[in-house]
N, C-alpha and C positions, 0 to 999 in steps of 0.2 A: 196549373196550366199545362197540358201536356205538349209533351216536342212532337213536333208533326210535322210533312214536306208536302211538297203539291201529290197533289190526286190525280188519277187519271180518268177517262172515261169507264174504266171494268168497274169503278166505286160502287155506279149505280146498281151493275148487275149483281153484284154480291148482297145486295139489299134482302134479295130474294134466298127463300133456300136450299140452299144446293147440298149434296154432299163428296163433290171433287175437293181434295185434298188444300188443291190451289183455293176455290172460293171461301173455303171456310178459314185460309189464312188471310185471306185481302178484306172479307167480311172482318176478323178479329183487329185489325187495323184501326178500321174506319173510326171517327170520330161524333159522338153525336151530334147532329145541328151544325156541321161544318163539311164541306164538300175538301176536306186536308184528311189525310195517314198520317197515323203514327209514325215518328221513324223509326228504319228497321232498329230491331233489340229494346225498344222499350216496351215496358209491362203494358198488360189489357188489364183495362178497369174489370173488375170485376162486378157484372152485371147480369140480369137473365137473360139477355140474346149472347153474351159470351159463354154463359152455361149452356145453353141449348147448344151452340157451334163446340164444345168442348164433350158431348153428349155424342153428335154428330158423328167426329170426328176418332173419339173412342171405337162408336160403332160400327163404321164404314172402315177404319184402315189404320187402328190403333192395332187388333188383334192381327193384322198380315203382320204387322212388322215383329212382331213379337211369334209369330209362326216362323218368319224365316232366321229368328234369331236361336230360335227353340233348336231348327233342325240342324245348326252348323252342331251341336254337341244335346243329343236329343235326352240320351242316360244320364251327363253331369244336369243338364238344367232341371231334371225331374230329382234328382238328387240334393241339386242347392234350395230348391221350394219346400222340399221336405227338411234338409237343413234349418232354413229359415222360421219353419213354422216350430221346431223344436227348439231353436234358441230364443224363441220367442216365450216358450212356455218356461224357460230357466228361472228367470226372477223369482213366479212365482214358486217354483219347487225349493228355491235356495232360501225365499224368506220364510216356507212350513218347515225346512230342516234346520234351522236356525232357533225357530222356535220350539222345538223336541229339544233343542238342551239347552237352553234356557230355561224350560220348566222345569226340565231336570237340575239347573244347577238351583232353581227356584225351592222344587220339593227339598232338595242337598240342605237346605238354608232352613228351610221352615220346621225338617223334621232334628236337626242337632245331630242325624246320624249320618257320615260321609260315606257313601258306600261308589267303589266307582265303576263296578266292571258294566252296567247300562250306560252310563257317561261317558267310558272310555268305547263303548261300542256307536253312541249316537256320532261320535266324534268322530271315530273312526269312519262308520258310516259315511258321514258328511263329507270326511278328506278326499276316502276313492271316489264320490260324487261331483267331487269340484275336479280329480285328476280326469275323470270321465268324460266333464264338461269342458275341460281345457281342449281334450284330445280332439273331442269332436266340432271345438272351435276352429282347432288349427287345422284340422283336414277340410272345414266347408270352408273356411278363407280360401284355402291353397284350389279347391275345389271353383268357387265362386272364380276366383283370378282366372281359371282357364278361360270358364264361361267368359266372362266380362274381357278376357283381352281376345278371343276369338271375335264378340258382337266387336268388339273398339277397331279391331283389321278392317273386320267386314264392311263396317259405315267408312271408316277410310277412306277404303278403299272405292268403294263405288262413290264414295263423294270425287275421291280423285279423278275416276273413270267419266265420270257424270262432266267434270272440270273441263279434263284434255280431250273431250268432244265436240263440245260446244266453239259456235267459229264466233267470231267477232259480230256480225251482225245481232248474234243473240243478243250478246253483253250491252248491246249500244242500249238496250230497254233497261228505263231506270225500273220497272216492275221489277227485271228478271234479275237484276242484281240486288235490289232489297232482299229477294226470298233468295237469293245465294248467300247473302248476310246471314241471314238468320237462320238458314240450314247449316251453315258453317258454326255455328253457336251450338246446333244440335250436335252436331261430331263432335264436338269441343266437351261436353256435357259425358260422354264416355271419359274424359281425361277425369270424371269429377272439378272439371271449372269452367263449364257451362251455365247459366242462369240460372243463377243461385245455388250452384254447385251440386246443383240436382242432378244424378243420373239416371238415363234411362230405366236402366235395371233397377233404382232404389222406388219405383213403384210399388216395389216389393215389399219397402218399409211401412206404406201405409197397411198393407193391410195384417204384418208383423204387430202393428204400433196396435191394431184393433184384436187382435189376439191376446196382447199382452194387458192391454189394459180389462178385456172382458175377465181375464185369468183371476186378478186381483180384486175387482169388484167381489168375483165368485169369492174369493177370500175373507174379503170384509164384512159380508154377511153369513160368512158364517160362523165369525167370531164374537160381531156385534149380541151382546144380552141383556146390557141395561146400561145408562147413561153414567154409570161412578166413571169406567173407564176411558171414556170419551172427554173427560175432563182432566184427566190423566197426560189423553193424548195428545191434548191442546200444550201443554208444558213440553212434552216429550217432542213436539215436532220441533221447536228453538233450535236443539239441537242438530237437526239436518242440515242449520247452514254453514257448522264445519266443514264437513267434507264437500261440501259444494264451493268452498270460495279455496279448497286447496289446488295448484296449479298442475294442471295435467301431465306436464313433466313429471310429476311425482307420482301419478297415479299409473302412464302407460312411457313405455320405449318402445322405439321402432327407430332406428337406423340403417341409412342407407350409404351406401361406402362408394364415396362420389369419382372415385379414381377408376380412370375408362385405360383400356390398352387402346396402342395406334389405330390396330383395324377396329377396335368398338368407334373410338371418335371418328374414324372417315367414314365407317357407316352412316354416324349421326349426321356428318356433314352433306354426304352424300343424299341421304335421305330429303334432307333440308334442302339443298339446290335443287332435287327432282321436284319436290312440293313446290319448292317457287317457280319453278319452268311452267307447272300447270294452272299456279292463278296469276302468275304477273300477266298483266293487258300488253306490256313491252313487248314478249316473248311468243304470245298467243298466235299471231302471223303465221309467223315461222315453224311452228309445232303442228299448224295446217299443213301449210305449205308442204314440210319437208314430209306431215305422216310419221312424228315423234309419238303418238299417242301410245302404242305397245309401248314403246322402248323407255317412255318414262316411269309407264306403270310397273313394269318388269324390275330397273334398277330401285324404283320408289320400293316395292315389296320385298327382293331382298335383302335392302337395308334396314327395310323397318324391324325384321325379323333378327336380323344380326344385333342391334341396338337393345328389341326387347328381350331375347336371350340375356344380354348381358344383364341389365336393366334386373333381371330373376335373378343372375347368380349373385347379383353381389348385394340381392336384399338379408337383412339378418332372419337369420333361422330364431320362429318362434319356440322359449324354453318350453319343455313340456310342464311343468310349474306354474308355467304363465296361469294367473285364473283362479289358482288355489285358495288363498288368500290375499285381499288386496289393504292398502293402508284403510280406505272406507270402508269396509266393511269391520274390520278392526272399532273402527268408529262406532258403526251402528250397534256392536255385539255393549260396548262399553259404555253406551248411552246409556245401556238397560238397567246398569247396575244397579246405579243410587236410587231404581225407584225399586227395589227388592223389598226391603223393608214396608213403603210403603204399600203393599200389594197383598203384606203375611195373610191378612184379616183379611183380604178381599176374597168374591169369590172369581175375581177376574184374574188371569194370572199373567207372570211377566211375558209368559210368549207368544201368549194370543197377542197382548198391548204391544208387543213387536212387530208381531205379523199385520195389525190393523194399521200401528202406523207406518211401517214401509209401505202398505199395500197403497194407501191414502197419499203416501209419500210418491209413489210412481205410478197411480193412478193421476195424479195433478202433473206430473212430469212430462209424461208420455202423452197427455192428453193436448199440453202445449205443443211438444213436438208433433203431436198430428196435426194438427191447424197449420202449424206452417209449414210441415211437407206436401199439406193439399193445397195451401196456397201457392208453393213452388211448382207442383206439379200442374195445377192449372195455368200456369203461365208455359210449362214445358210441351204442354200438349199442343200450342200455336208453333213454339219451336221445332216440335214433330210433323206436324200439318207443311210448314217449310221444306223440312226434309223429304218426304212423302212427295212432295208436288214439282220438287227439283230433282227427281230420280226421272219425272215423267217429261221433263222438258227434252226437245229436241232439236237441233242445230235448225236454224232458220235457212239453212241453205240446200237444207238436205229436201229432194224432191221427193214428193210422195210414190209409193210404189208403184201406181196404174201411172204415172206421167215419167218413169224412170226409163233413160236409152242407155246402152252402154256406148262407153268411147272408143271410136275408130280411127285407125290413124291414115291418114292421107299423103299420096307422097308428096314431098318433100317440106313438110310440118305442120302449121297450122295455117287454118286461113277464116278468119274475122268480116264479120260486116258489122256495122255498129249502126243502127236507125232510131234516130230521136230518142239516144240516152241521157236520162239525167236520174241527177242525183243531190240529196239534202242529208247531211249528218242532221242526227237526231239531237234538238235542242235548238238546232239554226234554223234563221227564217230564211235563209239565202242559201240556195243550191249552189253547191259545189261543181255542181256538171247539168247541161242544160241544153240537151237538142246535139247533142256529140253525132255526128255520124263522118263515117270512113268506110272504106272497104281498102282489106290487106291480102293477098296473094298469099297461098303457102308456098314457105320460103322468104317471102321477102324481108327485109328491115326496115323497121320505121324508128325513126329518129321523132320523139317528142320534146320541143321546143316552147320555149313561154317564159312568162316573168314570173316570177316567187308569187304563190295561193291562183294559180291562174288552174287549175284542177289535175296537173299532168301525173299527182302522185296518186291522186284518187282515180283516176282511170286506170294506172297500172292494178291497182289493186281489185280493179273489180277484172280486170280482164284476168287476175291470176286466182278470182275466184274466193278471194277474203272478205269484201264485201258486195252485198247484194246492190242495186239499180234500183229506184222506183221504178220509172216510167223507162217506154222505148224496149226494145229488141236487139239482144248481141244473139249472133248466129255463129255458131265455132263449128268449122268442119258438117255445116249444114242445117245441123240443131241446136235448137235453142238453148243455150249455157244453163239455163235453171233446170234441164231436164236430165243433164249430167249428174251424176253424184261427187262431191268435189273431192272426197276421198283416193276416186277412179282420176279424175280427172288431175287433179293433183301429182298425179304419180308421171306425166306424161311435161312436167313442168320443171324447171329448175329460172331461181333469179336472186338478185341481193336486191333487197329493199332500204329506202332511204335510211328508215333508221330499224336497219338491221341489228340483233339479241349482239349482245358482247355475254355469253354464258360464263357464270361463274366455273369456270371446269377447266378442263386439262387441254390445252391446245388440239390436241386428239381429239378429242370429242366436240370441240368449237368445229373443227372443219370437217368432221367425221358424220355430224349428227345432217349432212347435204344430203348424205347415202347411210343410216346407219345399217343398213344388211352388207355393206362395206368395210364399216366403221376398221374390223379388224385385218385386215388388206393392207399391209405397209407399202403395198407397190401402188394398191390407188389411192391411199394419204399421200403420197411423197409427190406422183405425179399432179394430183390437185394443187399440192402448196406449191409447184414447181412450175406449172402452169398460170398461179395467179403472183410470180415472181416473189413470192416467204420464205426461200429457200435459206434469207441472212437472217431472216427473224428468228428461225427453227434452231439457226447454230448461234446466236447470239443467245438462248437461253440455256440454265443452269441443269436441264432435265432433256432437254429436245422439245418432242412430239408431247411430254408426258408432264411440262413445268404446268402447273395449274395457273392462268390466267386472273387475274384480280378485274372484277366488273364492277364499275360504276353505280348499275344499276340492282344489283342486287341487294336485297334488302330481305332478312327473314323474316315469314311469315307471324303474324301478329298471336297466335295460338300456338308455337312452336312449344316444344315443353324443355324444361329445364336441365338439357344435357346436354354435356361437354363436345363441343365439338372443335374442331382445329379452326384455329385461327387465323386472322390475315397477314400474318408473317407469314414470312417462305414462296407469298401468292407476288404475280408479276404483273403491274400495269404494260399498258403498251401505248402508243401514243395513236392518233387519230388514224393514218396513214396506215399504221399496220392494223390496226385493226380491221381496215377497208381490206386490204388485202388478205386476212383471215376471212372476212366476210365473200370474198371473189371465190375464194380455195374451197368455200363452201357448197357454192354454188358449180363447181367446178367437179368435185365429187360425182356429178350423175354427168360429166365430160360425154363418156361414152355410154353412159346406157341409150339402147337403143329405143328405147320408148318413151324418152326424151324427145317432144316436140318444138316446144318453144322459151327460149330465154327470155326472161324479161331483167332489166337493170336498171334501179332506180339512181341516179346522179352516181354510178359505181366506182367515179375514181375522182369524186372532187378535192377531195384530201392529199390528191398523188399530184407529183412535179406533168407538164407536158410530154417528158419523154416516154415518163412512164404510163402514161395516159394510152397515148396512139401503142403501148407495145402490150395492151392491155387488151384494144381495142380488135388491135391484128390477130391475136388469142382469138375473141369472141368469133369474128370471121371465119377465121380456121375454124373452130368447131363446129361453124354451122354447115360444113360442109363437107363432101365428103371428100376422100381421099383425089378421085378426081375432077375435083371444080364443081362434085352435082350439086343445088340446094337440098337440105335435107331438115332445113331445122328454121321455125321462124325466129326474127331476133328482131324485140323490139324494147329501145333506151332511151335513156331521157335522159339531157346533157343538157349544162348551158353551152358545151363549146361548139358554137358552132362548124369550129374548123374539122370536126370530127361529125357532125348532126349532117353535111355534105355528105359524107361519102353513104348514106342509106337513101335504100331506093326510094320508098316515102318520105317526106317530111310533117308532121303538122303541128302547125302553127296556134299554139293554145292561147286565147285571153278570156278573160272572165267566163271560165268554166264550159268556152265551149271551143267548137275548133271552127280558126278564122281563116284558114290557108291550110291548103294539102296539095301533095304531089312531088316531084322531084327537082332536088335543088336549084337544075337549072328554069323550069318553067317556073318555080317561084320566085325567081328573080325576073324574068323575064315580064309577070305577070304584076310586078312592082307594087305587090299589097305588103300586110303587117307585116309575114317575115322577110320580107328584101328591107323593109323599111330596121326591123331589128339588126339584119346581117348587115347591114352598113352603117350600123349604129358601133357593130364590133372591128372592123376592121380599121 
C-alpha cells in the first residue's frame, strides 16, 4: 500500500503530457485508481508512464542541468569523464596482466626449468602499472572533488537563494512545499545521502558500469575454446567468496581528523543558523520584511567555504602505494595455484582460467550494480524534476512585470483604504478577515483593538505585505498594494510582529539585521537598543553587543552534515520581556531612515510592566514625527490596552474577522457600540 496525502485539483492536469519540469514531478506522484499523491520522498513505482515521464524529463531539462554544472569547471569535467571512462577500463587491463604471469609462472612449472628475467619483467611491468593506476586514481578523485563540491555550492546555493525569496504566501500551498521537500532531498543527494545515496554526478557510474562490463565480456570470449575449462571454472569461482565476506576496513582507509579550530566551528555554526534563518517558516516574516535575503546568502557562502577548506585539509592524503597490491587480489593470484597441476595437460592454461573467471566474476558483479544504480537513478530523476521546477517558482506576491508601479512616498507617510477585505488561511473553512474596510490618513495612528483570533494580527500582516488577500482592494498611497513589488515596498516599512524571530546569533545581529546596511554602525546599534530601553540587558551580559543569544526556536536543519560545530554553552537565554525589547531595538534600527513610512506593532510590549509600556509608546510618537511636531510617518498597533488604543487617532474595533467600530476614541464612546461596550468592560 503506498503512503499518499490528499491531491489537489493540478492531479488531473498532469494526467496529460507535459514536459514542464513541475508536471512531470506531480504526474510521477500520482497514484493509479486513486485521486491521492504520493507523499513527498517516497519511491515511484516503477512503471511505463513513469518511464516515459523519466524519458521526458531526461530530454527537456536533464541535459540543462548538467550544461550548467559542466560550465562552473568546463576542463576538470571533460577531464573527470575521461578519467572515469579509463578507470573504468582498469579491471579489465589488471585481470590480462595478471594473467601473462601466471602463464608464465604456469610455463615456469610445466617446463622444470626456472628462468626468471620474463617473470621478473611481467612483474615488474605489472608493479609500474598498478603505481600508474594509483596515480591516476588519486589525481581523478582529487580532480572529481573540485568538480563535485563546486556542482554541491552551486545547487546550494541556489537552493538557498530559491529559499530566502520566496514569501509566505507561497509556502501556505501544500503543492509547493511537497516539491520543496523533495528538491531539498536533490541537494541533499550531492552530500551522497540523498535517495539512495545516489548522486547526481554518479550517473556517470551507469554508463562506467556498461564499459566495464562490455570490456570483460570482450575478454571472456576471447579465452573461451572448449568446455574442459569451464568446468574448471565452476570449482574455481567457490573461491571468490573469500574476499567478498572480508570487511572493508581491511581492504580500504580513509580517515578523516574530526578536530575543527575555533574559527572552522563558528563557521559550521554560523553557516548552520544562516541555513535555518532561510527555511524555518518562524523566521521567514522577518527576512521579508527586513530584506535579509543578500545578507543571508553572503554570510551562508562564506561560511560554507571556510568549513569546506577545512573539511579538504584535514582529509588524509592518499599513499601513492595506495592500489598496488591489495589483500584480494592476493587472493585471486593464490586461488590459481592448486589448479597448476591440474591444467599441465590441458590445452587451457591457468591464465586464461583466471582471466575467464574474474571476467565472469565482475561481469555478474557489475551487472548487479548496474540494476540498482538504474533503479536509484530512476527514482533520482523525479527528485531532479523537483529541483528543476523549484528553481522556476516564484514569490506569489511578486507582481507581474506589465502590472508593476514603483513606490512613491507621500508626505507625511502612508495612507491606506481598505474595501471589502478578506481573507482564508489555506486549510480553513472560515475566513480570517471578511469585508474589512477603513480608510487611514498619512500620518495618522490607528490603534487595533479586539478579543484574541478576532483577525487583528492577520491584517497587520497583510498591510506589511507578508501575506496576500483573496478578495477586496487595499489601496497604499493610491495603488493598488499587489501592484508594488514587496521587496520596494518593504524597504519603506519597519515593525515587530507578534511572534517576532528570537535568532540564534549574537545580540548584534538580533537588533542589527532591522537595518543590516547598518548592522556595523555602533552609533545606530547603541541608539536602537537605547531607544527600545536594552540598554541593562546589553551591560547585564558577559560579551555586550557581541554575547550570542540562545533561541528557543532554533532547531538544525534535518540534512545538516556531520560537523562540529559550538555548542549551547557560552549561549544566553533571556526572558520574554527582553526579548520584546530586543525585538522593538529592531525595529527601531530603521528609527531614522528616511524612507521609512510606516510602523506597524503587533501587541509590542505585552511582556513589559505599564510604565514601561506608555514610555515605549511615547518613543513610537516621537518618531513618527518630526523634529517640529509635523506627521511624518504612519503608525499603526494593536494593543489590548486600551488606555494606550485612546491616545491614536483611529480606533478599530475588531470581532470575528471583520471591523465592527471605527473612528476616534471619543466618538466611539459616544456612539456606544462594541468598543465603548469593551472599554468599559476594562475600566
Amino acid at each position: 500500500m503506498p503512503f499518499v496525502v490528499s491531491t489537489e485539483s493540478r492531479k488531473e492536469e498532469c494526467e496529460e503530457d507535459s514536459t514542464s519540469a513541475y508536471d512531470i514531478w506531480l504526474a510521477s506522484r500520482a497514484t493509479s485508481g486513486s485521486k491521492e499523491l504520493l507523499i513527498p520522498g517516497a519511491k515511484r513505482p516503477i512503471t511505463i508512464r513513469n518511464a516515459q515521464l523519466v524519458y521526458l524529463m531526461i530530454q527537456n531539462n536533464a541535459f540543462g542541468l548538467l550544461k550548467s554544472l559542466y560550465n562552473s569547471h568546463p576542463n576538470r569535467t571533460i577531464l573527470m569523464l575521461a578519467a572515469q571512462l579509463a578507470r573504468s577500463l582498469f579491471p579489465a587491463f589488471r585481470g590480462y596482466s595478471q594473467a601473462l604471469i601466471i602463464d608464465e609462472i604456469q610455463l615456469q612449472f610445466a617446463s622444470e626449468a626456472f628462468t626468471w628475467p620474463r617473470l621478473l619483467r611481467l612483474s615488474g611491468s605489472e608493479l609500474v602499472r598498478r603505481y600508474l593506476e594509483s596515480l591516476l586514481d588519486s589525481y581523478a578523485a582529487h580532480n572529481e572533488g573540485i568538480v563535485m563540491d563546486s556542482a554541491k555550492f552551486s545547487v546550494e546555493y541556489q537552493q538557498l537563494q530559491q529559499r530566502v525569496q520566496l514569501d509566505c504566501s507561497t509556502f501556505a500551498d501544500p503543492l509547493t512545499r511537497d516539491l520543496l521537500h523533495e528538491s531539498d532531498l536533490f541537494a541533499r543527494s550531492f552530500n551522497g545521502s540523498g535517495f539512495g545515496s545516489l548522486s547526481p554526478m554518479d550517473f556517470l557510474q551507469i554508463f562506467s558500469l556498461l564499459v566495464e562490463i562490455t570490456s570483460h565480456l570482450f575478454l571472456i570470449l576471447s579465452v573461451t575454446r572448449s568446455y574442459t575449462h569451464i568446468y574448471v571454472l565452476l570449482l574455481s569461482l567457490c573461491s571468490t567468496f573469500i574476499p567478498l565476506v572480508l570487511p572493508q576496513s581491511i581492504l580500504t582507509h580513509n580517515s578523516i581528523d574530526s578536530q575543527f579550530t575555533a574559527r572552522e566551528a563558528h563557521a559550521a555554526d554560523r553557516r548552520e543558523r544562516m541555513r535555518n534563518m532561510a527555511f524555518s517558516d518562524i523566521y521567514r516574516p522577518e527576512v521579508q520584511l527586513f530584506g535579509l535575503q543578500k545578507w543571508i546568502l553572503s554570510n551562508w557562502a562564506t561560511s560554507w567555504w571556510t568549513v569546506h577548506e577545512s573539511e579538504v585539509a584535514h582529509q588524509s592524503q592518499l599513499s601513492l602505494t595506495t592500489g598496488i597490491i591489495t589483500l584480494s587480489d592476493l587472493f585471486r593470484i593464490i586461488q590459481n595455484v592448486p589448479f597448476l597441476l591440474l591444467l599441465q595437460g590441458s590445452s587451457a592454461t591457468l591464465g586464461s582460467l583466471s582471466l575467464y573467471r574474474s571476467s565472469i566474476h565482475s561481469v555478474i558483479y557489475n551487472f548487479r550494480n548496474l540494476v540498482t544504480t538504474i533503479g536509484m537513478a530512476f527514482q533520482s530523476v523525479f527528485l531532479m524534476a523537483a529541483w528543476c521546477a523549484s528553481t522556476e517558482l516564484k514569490p506569489k506576491l511578486q507582481p507581474e512585470h506589465q502590472d508593476k508601479v514603483r513606490y512613491k512616498s507621500v508626505s507625511g507617510g502612508i495612507g491606506i483604504q481598505a474595501r471589502e477585505l478578506s481573507y482564508t488561511y489555506p486549510g480553513s473553512s472560515e475566513p480570517a478577515l471578511k469585508n474589512v474596510n477603513f480608510t487611514l490618513g498619512a500620518g495618522e495612528t490607528l490603534a487595533i483593538v479586539g478579543y484574541n483570533g478576532s483577525g487583528k494580527s492577520t491584517l497587520a500582516k497583510i498591510l506589511l505585505r507578508i501575506v496576500d488577500f483573496d478578495k477586496g482592494e487595499l489601496i497604499v498611497n493610491g495603488h493598488d498594494l499587489r501592484r508594488y513589488d514587496p521587496s520596494e515596498y518593504h524597504q519603506h516599512l519597519s515593525a515587530v510582529l507578534q511572534g517576532f524571530s528570537k535568532f540564534n546569533s549574537t545580540l548584534r545581529e538580533n537588533v542589527g539585521v532591522g537595518s543590516v546596511d547598518n548592522m556595523a554602525s555602533k552609533d545606530i546599534l547603541e541608539t536602537a537598543v537605547s531607544l527600545a530601553q536594552a540598554d541593562g540587558i546589553v551591560q547585564t551580559l558577559p560579551h555586550g553587543l557581541q554575547t550570542i543569544l540562545q533561541s528557543p526556536a532554533f532547531e538544525p536543519v534535518s540534512y545538516a552534515e556531520s560537523v562540529s560545530t559550538t555548542s549551547s554553552v557560552g549561549r544566553y537565554g533571556l526572558s520574554g520581556g527582553e526579548w520584546q525589547r530586543i525585538a522593538i531595538a529592531r525595529a527601531f534600527m530603521r528609527a531614522y531612515d528616511p524612507r521609512v513610512d510606516m510602523l506597524v506593532f503587533d501587541e509590542p510590549t505585552s511582556s513589559l510592566d505599564a510604565k514601561a509600556q506608555k514610555e515605549i509608546f511615547d518613543t513610537i510618537r516621537r518618531l513618527s514625527r518630526s523634529p517640529d511636531g509635523t506627521r511624518r510617518r504612519t503608525v499603526v498597533f494593536i494593543t489590548h490596552q486600551l488606555s494606550i488604543a485612546r491616545r491614536a487617532d483611529q480606533i478599530a474595533m475588531m470581532e470575528n474577522g471583520t471591523i465592527s467600530d471605527f473612528g476616534p476614541h471619543d466618538q466611539l464612546l459616544a456612539r456606544n457600540g462594541p468598543y465603548a461596550a469593551l472599554y468599559k468592560q476594562t475600566i
